[in-house]
N, C-alpha and C positions, 0 to 999 in steps of 0.2 A: 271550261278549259281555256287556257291562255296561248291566245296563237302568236303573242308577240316572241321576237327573236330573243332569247335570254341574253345571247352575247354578242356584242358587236365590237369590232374593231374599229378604233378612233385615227383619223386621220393625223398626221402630222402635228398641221397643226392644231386640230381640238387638243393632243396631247399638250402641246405647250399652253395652250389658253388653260386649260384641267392646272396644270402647273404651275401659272402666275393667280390662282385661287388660293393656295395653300400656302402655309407655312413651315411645316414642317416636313420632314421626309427620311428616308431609311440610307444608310449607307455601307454598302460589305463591299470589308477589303479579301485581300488574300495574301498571305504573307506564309510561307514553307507549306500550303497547303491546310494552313488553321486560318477557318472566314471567322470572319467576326460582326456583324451588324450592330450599328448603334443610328440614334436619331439623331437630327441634325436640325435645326432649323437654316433658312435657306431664303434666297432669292433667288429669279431668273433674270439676267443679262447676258442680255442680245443673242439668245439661244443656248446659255450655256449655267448653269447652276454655280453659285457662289455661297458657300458656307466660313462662319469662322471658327476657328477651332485654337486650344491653348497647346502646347509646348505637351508631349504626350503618346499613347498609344494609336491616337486616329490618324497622326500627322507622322509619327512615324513606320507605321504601314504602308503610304502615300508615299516614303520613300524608299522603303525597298519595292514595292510593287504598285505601280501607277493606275493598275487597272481594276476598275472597283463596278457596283452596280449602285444604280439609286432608284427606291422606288418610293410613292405617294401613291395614297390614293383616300377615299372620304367613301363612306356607305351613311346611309340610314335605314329604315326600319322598309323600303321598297327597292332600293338600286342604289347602286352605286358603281366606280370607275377605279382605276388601275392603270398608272402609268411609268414601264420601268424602262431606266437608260444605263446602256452599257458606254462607259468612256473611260479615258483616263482622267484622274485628277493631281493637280500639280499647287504646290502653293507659288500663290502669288509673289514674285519677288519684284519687279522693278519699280521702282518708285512712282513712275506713271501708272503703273497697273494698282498698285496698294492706293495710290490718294484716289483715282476712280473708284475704288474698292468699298474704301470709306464713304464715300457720298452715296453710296447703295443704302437702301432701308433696311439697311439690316443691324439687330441689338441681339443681343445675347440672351436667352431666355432664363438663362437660369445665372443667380448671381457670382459670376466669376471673370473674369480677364481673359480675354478671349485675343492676341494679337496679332493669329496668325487667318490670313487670309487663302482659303482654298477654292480653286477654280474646275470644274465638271465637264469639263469638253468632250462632246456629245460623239459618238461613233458611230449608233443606232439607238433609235428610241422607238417603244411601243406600247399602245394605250386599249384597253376595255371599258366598254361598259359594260354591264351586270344587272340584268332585271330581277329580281329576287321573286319568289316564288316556291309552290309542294313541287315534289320530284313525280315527274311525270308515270303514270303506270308502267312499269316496264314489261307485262304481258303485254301491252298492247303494239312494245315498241318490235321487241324481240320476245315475240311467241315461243314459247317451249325452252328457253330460253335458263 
């Protein structure tokens, strides 16, 4: 039997450290009440997620409704983690903010023009791990059950 704890909640910042591993990540908007998720690839700066994205559906959800989720996370074949943020996202307009923008590591994954800059600012963030594992007997959990 496995007496380790299946699920643990990740501190603050483990979730950020979990977050400057990855590259990629999920992003639902909400716009009249139709979500939408697409993948993003991404950077962390200085607490805050920065994707870029082209002229389009992603960028214009972000303007009618600011307030989106993002989530990461990475499993393999014994555990894995889960870390999601609720913030608003805003593109980046001023010119000091867009040339910082650009000196971030971040390219475009897939080959296309990407010129707009989006910024993820953080409202609440929370992080999982996940021990993977059989599901425990449940007679033994809840009897008669």
């Amino acid at each position: 039997m496995n007496t380790e704890v299946p699920i643990t909640a990740l501190s603050e910042d483990a979730c950020w450290e979990r977050l400057a591993t990855q590259r990629v990540g999920r992003i639902v908007t909400n716009v009249a009440g139709l979500l939408d998720i697409v993948p993003v690839n991404y950077v962390v700066d200085d607490r805050s997620i920065v994707f870029r994205t082209a002229e389009g559906t992603k960028l214009s959800s972000l303007v009618v409704n600011h307030e989106v989720l993002f989530e990461v996370d990475e499993y393999n074949d014994k555990s894995g983690w889960s870390v999601v943020i609720r913030g608003n996202a805003h593109r980046i307009q001023k010119l000091s903010e867009i040339e910082r923008a650009e000196e971030l590591p971040l390219k475009p994954m897939v080959a296309t023009v990407k010129m707009e800059f989006v910024r993820i600012m953080v409202a609440s963030l929370t992080g999982r791990d996940f021990i993977f594992g059989e599901e425990p007997d449940r007679d033994a959990i809840h009897p008669g059950f």
